[in-house]
Backbone as a printed PyTorch tensor [residue, N CA C, xyz], in Angstrom:
tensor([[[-14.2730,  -2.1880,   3.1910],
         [-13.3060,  -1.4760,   4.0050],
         [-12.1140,  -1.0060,   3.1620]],

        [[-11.6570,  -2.2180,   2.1420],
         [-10.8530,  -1.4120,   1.6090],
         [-10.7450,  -0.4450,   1.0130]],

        [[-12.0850,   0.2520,   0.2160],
         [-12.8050,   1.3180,  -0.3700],
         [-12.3240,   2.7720,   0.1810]],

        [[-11.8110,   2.6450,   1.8290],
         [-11.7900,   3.2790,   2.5950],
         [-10.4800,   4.0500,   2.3380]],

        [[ -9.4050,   3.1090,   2.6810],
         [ -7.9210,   3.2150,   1.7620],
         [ -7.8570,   4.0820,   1.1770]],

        [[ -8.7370,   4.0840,   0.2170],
         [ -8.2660,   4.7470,  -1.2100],
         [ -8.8210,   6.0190,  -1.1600]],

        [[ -9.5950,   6.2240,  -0.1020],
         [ -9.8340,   7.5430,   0.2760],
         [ -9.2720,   8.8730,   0.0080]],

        [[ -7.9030,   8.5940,   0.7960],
         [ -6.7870,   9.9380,   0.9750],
         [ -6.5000,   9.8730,  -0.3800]],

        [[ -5.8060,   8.8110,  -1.8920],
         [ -5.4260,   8.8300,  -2.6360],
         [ -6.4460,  10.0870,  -3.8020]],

        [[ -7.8060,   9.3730,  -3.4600],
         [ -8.4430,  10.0860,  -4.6770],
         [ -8.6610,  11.3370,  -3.7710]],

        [[ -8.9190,  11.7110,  -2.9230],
         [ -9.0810,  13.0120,  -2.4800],
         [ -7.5900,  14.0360,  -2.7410]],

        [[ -6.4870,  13.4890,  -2.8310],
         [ -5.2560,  14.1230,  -2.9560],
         [ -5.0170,  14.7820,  -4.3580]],

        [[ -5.6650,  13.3800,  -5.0550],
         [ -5.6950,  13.6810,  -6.7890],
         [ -6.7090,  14.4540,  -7.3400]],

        [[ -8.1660,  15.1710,  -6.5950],
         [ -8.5410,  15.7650,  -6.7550],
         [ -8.2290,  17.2560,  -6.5640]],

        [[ -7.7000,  17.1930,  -4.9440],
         [ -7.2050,  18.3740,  -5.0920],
         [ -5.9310,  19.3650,  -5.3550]],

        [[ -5.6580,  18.1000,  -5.6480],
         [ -4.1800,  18.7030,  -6.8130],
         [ -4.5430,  19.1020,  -8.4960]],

        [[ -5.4590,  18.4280,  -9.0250],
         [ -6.3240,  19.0460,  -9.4900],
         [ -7.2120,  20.1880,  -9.4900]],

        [[ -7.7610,  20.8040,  -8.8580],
         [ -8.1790,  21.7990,  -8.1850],
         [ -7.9320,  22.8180,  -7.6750]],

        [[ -6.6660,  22.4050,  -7.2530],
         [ -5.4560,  23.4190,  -6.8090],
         [ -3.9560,  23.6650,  -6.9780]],

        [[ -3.0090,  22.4130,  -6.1350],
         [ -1.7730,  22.6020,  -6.0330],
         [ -1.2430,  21.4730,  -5.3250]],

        [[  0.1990,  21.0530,  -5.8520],
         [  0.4510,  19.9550,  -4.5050],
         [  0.7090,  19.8360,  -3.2750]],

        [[  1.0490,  20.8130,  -2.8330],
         [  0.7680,  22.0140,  -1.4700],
         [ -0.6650,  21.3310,  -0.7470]],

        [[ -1.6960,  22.1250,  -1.7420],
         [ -3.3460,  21.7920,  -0.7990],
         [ -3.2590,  20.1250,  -0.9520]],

        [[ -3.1900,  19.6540,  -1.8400],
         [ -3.3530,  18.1760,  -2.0510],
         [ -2.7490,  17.5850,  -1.0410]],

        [[ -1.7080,  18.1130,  -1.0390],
         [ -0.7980,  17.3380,   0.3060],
         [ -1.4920,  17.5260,   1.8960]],

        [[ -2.1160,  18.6690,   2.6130],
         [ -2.6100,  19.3660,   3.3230],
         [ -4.1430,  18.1150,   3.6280]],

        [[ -4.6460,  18.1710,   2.0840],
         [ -5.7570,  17.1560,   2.0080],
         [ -5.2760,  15.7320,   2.2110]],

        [[ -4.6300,  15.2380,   1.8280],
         [ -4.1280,  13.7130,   1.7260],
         [ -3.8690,  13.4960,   3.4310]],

        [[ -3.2720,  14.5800,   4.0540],
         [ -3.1130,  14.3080,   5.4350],
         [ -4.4660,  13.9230,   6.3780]],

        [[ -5.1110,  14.9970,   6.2030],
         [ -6.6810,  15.2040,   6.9600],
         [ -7.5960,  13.6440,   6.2380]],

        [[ -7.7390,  13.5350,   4.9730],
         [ -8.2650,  12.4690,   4.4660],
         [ -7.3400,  10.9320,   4.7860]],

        [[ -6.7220,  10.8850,   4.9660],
         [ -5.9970,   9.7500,   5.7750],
         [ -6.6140,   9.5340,   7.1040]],

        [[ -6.1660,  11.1220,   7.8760],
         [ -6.8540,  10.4250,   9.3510],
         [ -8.3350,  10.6270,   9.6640]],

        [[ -9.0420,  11.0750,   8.3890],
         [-10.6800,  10.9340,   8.5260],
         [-10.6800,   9.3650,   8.2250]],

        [[ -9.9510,   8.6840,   7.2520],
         [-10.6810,   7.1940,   7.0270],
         [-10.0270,   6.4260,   8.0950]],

        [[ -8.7430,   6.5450,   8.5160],
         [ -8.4120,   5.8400,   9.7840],
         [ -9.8160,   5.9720,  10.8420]],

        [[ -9.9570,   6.9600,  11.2930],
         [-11.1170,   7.2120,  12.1000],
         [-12.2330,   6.3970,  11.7830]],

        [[-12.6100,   6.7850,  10.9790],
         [-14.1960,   6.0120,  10.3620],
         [-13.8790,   4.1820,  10.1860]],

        [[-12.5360,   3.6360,   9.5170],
         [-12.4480,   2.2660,   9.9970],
         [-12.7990,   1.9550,  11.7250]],

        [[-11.7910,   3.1250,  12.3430],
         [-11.7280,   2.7360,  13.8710],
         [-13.0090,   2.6020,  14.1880]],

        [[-13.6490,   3.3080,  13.8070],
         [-15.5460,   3.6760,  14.3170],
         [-16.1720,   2.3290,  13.7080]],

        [[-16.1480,   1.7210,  12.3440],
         [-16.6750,   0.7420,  11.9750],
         [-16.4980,  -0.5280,  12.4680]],

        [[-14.5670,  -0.9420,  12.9950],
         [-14.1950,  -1.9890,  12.7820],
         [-13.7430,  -1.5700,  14.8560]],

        [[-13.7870,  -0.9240,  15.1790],
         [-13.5350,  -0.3810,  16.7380],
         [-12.1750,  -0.9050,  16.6500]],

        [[-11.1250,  -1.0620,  15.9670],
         [ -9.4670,  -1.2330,  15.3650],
         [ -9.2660,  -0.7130,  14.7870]],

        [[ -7.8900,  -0.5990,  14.5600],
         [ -6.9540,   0.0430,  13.3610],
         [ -5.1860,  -0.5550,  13.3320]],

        [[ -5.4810,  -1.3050,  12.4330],
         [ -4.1560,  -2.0520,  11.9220],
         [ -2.8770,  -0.9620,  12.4660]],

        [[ -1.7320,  -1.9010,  13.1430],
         [ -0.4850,  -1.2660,  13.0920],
         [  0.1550,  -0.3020,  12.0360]],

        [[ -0.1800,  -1.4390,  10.5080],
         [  0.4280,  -0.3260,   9.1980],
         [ -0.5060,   0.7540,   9.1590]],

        [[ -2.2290,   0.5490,   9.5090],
         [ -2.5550,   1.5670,   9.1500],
         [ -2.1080,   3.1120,   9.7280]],

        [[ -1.9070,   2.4460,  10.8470],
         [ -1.4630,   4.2720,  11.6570],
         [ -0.2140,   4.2180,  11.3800]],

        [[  0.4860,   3.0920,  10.7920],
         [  1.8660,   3.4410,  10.1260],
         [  1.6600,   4.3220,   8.9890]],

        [[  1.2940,   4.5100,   8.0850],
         [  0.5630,   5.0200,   6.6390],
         [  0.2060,   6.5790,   7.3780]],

        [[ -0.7880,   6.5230,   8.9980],
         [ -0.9040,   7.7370,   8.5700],
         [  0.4580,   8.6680,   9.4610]],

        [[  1.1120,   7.8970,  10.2630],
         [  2.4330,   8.4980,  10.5790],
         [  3.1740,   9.4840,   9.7530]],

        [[  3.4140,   8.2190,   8.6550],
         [  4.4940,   8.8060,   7.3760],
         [  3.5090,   9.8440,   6.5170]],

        [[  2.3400,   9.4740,   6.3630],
         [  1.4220,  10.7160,   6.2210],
         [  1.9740,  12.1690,   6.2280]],

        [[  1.6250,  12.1860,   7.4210],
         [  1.9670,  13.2240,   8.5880],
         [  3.0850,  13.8130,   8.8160]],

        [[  3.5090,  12.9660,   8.7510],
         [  5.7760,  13.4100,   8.9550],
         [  5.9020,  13.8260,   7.5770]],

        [[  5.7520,  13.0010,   6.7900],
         [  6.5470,  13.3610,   5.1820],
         [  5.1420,  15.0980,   4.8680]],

        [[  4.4960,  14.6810,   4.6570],
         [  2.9240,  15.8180,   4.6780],
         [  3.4910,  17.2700,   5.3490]],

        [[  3.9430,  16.4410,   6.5720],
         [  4.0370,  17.7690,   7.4700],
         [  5.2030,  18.8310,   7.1380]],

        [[  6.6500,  17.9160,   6.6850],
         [  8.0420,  18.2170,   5.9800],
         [  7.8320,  19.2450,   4.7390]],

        [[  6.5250,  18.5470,   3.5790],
         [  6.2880,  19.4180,   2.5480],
         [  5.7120,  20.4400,   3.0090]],

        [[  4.7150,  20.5990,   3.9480],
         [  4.2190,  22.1930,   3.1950],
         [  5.4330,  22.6850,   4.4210]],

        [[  5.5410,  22.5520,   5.8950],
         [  6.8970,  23.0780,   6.5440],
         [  8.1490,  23.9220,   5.5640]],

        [[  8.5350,  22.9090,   4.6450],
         [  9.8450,  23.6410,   3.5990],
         [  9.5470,  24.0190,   2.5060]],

        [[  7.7880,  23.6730,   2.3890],
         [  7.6650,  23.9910,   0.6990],
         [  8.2050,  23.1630,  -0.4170]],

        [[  8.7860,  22.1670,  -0.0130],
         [  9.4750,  21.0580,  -1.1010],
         [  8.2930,  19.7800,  -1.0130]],

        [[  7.8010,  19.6720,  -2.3570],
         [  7.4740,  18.4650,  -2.9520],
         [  8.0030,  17.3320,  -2.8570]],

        [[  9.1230,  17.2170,  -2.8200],
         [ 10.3650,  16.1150,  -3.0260],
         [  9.5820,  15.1780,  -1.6230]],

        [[  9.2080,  15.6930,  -0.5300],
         [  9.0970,  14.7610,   0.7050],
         [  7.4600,  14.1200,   0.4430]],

        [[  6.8430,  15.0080,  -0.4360],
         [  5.2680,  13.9030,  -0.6570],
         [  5.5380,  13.3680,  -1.5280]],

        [[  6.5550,  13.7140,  -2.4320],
         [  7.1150,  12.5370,  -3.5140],
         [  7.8990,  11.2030,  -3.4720]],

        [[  8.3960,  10.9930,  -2.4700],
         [  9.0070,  10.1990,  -1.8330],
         [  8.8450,   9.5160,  -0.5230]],

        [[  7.2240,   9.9730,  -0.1570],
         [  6.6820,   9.2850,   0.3650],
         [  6.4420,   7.8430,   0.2540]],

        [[  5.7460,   7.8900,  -1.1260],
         [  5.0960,   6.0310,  -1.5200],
         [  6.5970,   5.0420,  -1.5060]],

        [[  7.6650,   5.5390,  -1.4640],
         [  9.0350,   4.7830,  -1.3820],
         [  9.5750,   4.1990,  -0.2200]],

        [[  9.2020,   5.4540,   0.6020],
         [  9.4180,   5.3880,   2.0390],
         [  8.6600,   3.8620,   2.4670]],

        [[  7.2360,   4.2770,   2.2890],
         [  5.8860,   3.1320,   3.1040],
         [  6.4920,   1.5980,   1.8470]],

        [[  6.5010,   1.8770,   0.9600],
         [  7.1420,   0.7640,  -0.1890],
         [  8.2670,  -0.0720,   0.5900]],

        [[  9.3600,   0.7160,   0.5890],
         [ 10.2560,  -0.1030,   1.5490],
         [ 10.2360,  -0.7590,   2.6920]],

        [[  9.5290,   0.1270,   3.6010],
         [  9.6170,  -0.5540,   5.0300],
         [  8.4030,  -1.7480,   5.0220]],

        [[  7.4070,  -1.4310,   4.1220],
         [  6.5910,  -2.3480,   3.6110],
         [  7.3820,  -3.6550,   3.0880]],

        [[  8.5100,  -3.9390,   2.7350],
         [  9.3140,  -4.8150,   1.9960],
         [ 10.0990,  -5.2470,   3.1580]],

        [[ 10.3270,  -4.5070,   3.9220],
         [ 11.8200,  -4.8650,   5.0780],
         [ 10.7360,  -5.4180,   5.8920]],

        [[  9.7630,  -5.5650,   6.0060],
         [  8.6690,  -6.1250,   7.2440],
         [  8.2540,  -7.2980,   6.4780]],

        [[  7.9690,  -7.5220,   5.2780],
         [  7.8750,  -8.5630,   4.7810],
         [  8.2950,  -9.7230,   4.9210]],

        [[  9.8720,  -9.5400,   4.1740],
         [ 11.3130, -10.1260,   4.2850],
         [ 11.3810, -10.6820,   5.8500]],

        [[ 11.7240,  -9.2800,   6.2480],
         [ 12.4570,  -9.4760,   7.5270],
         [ 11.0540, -10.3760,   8.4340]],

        [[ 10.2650, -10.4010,   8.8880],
         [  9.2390, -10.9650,   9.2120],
         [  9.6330, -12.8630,   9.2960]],

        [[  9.6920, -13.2290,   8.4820],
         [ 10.8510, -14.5990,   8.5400],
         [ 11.7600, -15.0740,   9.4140]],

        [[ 12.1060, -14.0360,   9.8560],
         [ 13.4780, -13.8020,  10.3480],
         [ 12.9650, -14.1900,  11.9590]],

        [[ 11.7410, -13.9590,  12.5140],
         [ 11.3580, -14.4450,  13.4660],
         [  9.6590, -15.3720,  13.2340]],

        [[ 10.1800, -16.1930,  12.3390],
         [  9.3060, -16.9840,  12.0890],
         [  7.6560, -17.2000,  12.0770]],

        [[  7.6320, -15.1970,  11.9720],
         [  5.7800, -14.8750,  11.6240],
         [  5.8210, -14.0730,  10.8680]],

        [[  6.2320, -15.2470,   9.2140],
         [  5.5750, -14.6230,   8.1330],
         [  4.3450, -13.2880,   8.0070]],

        [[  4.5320, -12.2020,   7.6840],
         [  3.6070, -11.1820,   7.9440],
         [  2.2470, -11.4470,   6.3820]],

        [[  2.5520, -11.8650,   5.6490],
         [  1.8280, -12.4460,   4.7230],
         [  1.1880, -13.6690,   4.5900]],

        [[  1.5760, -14.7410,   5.9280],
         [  0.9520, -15.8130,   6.1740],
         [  0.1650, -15.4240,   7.1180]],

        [[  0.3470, -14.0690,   8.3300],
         [ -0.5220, -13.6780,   9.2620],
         [ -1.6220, -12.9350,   8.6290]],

        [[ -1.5730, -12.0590,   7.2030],
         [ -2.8120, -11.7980,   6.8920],
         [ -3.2130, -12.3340,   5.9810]],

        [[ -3.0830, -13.2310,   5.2660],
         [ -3.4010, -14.3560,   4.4170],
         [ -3.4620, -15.7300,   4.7560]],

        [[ -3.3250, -16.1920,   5.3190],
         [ -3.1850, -17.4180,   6.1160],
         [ -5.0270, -18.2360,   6.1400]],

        [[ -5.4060, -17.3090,   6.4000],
         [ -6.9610, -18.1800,   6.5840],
         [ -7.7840, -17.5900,   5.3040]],

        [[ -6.7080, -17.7090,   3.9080],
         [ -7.2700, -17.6360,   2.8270],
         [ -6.7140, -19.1970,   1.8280]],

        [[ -5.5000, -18.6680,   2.2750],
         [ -4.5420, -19.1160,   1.4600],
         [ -3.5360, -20.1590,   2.1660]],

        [[ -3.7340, -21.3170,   1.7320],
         [ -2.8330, -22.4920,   2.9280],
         [ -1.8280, -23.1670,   1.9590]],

        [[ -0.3830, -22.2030,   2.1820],
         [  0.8030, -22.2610,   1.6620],
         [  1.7990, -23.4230,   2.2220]],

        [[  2.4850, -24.0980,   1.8510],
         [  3.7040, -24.5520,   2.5830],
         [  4.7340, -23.4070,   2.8530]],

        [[  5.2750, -23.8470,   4.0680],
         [  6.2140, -22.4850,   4.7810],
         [  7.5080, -22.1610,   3.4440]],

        [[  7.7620, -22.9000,   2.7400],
         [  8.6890, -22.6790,   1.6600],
         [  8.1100, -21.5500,   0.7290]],

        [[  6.5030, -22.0280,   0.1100],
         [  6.0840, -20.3520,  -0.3850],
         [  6.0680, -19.6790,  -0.2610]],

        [[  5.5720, -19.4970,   1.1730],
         [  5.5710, -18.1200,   2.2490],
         [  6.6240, -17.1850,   1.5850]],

        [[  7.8400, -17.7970,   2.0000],
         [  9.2500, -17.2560,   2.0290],
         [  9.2570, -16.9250,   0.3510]],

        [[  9.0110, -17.5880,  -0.5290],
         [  8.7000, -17.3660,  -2.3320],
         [  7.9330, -16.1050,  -2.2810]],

        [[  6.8090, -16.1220,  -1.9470],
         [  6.3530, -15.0640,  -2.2270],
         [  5.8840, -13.5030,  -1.4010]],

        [[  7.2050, -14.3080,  -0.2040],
         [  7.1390, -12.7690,   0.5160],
         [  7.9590, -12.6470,  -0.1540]],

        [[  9.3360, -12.7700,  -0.9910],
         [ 10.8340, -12.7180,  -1.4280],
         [  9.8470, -12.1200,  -2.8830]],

        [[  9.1720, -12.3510,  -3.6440],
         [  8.7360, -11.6550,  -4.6410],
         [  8.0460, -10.3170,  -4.6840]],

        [[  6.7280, -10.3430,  -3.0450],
         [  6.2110,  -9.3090,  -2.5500],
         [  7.2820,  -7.8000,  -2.1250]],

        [[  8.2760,  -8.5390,  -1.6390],
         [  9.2300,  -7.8390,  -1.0400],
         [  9.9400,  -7.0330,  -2.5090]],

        [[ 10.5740,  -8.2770,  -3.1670],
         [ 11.6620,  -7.4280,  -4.5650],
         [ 10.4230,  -6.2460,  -5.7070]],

        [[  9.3310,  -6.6610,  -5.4880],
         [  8.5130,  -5.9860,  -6.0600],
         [  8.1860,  -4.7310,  -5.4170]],

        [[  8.0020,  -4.4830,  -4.0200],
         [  7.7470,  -2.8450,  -3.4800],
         [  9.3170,  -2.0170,  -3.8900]],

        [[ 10.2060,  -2.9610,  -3.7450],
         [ 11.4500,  -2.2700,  -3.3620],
         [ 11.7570,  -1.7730,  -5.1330]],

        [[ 11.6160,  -2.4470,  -5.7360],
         [ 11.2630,  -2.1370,  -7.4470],
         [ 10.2030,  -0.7030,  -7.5420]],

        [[  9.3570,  -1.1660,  -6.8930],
         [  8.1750,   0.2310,  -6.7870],
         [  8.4180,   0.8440,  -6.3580]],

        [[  9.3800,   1.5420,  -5.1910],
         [  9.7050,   2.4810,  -4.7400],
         [ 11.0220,   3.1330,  -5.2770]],

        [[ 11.9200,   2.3320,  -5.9530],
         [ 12.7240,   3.1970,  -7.2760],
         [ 12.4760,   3.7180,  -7.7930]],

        [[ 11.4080,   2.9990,  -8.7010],
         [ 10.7070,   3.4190, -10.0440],
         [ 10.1260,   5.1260,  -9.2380]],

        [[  8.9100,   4.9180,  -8.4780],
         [  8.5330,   6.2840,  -7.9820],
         [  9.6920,   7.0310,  -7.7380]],

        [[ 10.9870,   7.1480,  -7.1840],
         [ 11.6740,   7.8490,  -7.0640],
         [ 12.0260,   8.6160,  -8.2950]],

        [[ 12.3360,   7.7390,  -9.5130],
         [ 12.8530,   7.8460, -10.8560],
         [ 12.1490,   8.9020, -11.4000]],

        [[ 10.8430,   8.2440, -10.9770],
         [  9.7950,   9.0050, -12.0370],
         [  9.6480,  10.4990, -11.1230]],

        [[  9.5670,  10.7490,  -9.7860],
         [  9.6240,  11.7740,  -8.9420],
         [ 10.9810,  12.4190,  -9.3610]],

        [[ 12.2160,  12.2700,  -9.9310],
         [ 13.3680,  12.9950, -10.3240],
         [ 13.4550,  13.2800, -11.7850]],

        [[ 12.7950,  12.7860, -12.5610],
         [ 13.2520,  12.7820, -13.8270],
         [ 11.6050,  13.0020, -14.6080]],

        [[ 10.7700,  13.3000, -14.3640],
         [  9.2000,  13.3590, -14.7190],
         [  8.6130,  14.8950, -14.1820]],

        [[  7.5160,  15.3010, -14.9570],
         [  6.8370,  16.0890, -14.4270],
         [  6.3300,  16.1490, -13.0970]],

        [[  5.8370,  17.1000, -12.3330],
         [  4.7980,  16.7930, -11.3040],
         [  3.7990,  16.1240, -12.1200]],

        [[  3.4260,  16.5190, -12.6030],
         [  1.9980,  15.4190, -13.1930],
         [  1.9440,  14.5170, -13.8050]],

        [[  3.2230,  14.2540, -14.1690],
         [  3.5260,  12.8500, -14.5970],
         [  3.1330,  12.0360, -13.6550]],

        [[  4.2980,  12.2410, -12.2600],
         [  4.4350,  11.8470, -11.0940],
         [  2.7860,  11.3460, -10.1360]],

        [[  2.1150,  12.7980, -10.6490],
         [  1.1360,  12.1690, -10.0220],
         [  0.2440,  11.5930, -10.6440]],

        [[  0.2830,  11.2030, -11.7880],
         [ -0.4550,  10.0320, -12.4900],
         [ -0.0210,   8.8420, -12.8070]],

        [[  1.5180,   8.5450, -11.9400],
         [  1.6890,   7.1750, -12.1470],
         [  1.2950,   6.8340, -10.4590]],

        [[  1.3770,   8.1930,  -9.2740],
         [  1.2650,   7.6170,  -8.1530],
         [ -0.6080,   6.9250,  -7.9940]],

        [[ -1.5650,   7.4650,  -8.9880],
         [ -2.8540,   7.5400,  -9.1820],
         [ -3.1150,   6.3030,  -9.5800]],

        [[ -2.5010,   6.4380, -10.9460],
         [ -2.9340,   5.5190, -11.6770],
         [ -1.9990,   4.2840, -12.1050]],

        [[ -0.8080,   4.3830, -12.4060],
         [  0.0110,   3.6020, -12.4140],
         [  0.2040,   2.7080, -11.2000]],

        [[  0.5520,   3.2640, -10.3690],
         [  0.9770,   2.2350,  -9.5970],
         [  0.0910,   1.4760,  -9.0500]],

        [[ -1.3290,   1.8550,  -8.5500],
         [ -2.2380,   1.2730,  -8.3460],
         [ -2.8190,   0.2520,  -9.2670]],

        [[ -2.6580,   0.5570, -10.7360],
         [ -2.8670,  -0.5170, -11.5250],
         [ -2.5220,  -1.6260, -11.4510]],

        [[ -0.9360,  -1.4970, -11.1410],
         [  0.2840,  -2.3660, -10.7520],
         [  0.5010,  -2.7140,  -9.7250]],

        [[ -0.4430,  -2.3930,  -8.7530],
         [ -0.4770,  -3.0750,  -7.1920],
         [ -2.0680,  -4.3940,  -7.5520]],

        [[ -2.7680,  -3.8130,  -7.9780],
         [ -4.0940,  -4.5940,  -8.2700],
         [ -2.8320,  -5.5180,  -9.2420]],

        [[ -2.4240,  -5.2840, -10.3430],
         [ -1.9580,  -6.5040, -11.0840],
         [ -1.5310,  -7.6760, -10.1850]],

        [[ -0.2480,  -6.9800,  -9.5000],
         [  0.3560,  -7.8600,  -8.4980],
         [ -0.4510,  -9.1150,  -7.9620]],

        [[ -1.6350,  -7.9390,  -7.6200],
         [ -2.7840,  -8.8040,  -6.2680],
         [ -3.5480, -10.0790,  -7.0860]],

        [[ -3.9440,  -9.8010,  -8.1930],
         [ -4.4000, -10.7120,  -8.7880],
         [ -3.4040, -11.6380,  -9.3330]],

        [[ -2.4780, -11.6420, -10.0150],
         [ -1.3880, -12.1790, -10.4810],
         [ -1.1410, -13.0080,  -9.7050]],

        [[ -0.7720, -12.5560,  -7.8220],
         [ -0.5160, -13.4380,  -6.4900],
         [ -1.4100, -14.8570,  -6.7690]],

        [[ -2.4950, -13.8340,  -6.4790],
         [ -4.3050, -15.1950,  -6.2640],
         [ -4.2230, -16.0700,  -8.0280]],

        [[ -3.8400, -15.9650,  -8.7810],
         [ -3.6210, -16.1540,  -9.8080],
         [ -2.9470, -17.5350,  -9.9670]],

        [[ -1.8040, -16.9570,  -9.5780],
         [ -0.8640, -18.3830,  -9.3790],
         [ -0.4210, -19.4790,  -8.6170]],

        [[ -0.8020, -18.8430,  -7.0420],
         [ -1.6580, -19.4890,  -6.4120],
         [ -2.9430, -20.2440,  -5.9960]],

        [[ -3.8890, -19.9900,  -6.8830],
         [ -5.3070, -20.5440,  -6.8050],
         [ -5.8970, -21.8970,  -6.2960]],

        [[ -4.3370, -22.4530,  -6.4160],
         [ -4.7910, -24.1970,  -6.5240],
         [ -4.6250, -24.0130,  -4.3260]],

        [[ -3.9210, -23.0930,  -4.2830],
         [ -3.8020, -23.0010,  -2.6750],
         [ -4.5520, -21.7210,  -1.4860]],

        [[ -5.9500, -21.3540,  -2.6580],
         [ -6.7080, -20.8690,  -2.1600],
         [ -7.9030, -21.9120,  -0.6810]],

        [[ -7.9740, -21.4120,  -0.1030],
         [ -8.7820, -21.9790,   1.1540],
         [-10.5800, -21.7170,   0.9650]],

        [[-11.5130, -23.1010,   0.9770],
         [-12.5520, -22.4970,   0.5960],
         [-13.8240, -22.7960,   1.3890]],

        [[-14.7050, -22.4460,   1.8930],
         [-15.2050, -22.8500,   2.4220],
         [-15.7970, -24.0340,   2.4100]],

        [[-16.6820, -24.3950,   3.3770],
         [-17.5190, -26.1220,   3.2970],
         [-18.6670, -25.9720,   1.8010]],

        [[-19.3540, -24.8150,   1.5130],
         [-20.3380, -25.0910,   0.5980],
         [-19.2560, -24.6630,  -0.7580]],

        [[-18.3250, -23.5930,  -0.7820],
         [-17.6460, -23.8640,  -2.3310],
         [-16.9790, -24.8980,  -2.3160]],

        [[-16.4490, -25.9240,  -1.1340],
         [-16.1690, -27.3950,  -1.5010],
         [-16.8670, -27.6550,  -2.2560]],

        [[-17.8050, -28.3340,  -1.6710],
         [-19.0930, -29.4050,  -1.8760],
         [-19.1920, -28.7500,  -3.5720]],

        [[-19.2550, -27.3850,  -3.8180],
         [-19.7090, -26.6200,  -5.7290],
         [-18.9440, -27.5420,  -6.0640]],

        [[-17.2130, -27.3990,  -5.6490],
         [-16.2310, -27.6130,  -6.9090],
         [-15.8150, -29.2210,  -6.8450]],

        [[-16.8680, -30.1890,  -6.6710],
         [-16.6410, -31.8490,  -6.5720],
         [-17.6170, -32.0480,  -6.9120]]])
């Protein structure tokens, strides 16, 4: 499923390739709400963030080709970065960790980590959504769109593994990888 995700990304980077960031943008919209769809069809759901993702899609998508300014698909991944971070954080704040609700029946944290590594999850998007800004003001377009491609995605997979990484000893496992690892 997650395969699915990454849909709109490589279809955007193709056809900005191909064309312009204009069509790419045009594409990234339509390819967003084709894989929303096709999860909905597979999984008969669709996550809150996901139709959050294709909201800001849509709004920021819709802003660029509307004015013709780049600046609003460029400052997209900052946008979803942040509020991605303020839902994190803030999530605490009424005592349902949003990272213990989708990790939770992986990963069996004491409520003190939670708060550790939503507080790291969190300083890390909000870091990622500078940086994209930086690099969106001070970089090529194609700079831009090869760190939104490739960079940052590198650096989201790092993250992800890095997380499971240092955590491992508080990974959750089933009854038969018990029984392997004794």
């Amino acid at each position: 499923m997650a395969f699915l995700e990454f849909i709109p990304l490589i279809a955007f980077f193709i056809s900005y390739k191909l064309y312009d960031i204009y069509h790419a943008t045009a594409v990234l919209m339509i390819a967003t709400a084709v894989s929303i769809l096709i999860i909905y069809l597979i999984q008969k759901t669709v996550s809150k963030s996901q139709l959050a993702l294709l909201g800001v899609a849509i709004v920021m998508g819709g802003l660029t080709l509307a004015f013709q300014d780049k600046r609003f698909i460029m400052y997209k991944p900052s946008i979803v970065q942040w509020v991605m971070a303020l839902v994190i954080i803030g999530s605490h704040a009424f005592n349902k960790p949003v990272l213990k609700l989708m990790l939770g029946k992986i990963l069996n944290l004491p409520n003190k980590l939670w708060w550790k590594v939503s507080l790291v999850w969190g300083g890390y998007l909000i870091a990622s959504g500078f940086l994209n800004i930086f690099i969106a003001q001070n970089m090529s377009e194609e700079a831009w769109i090869n760190f939104k491609v490739f960079g940052n995605t590198a650096a989201n997979i790092t993250m992800i593994l890095g997380t499971f990484i240092v955590l491992r000893k508080y990974l959750v496992l089933d009854d038969e990888e018990q029984q392997r690892e004794q």
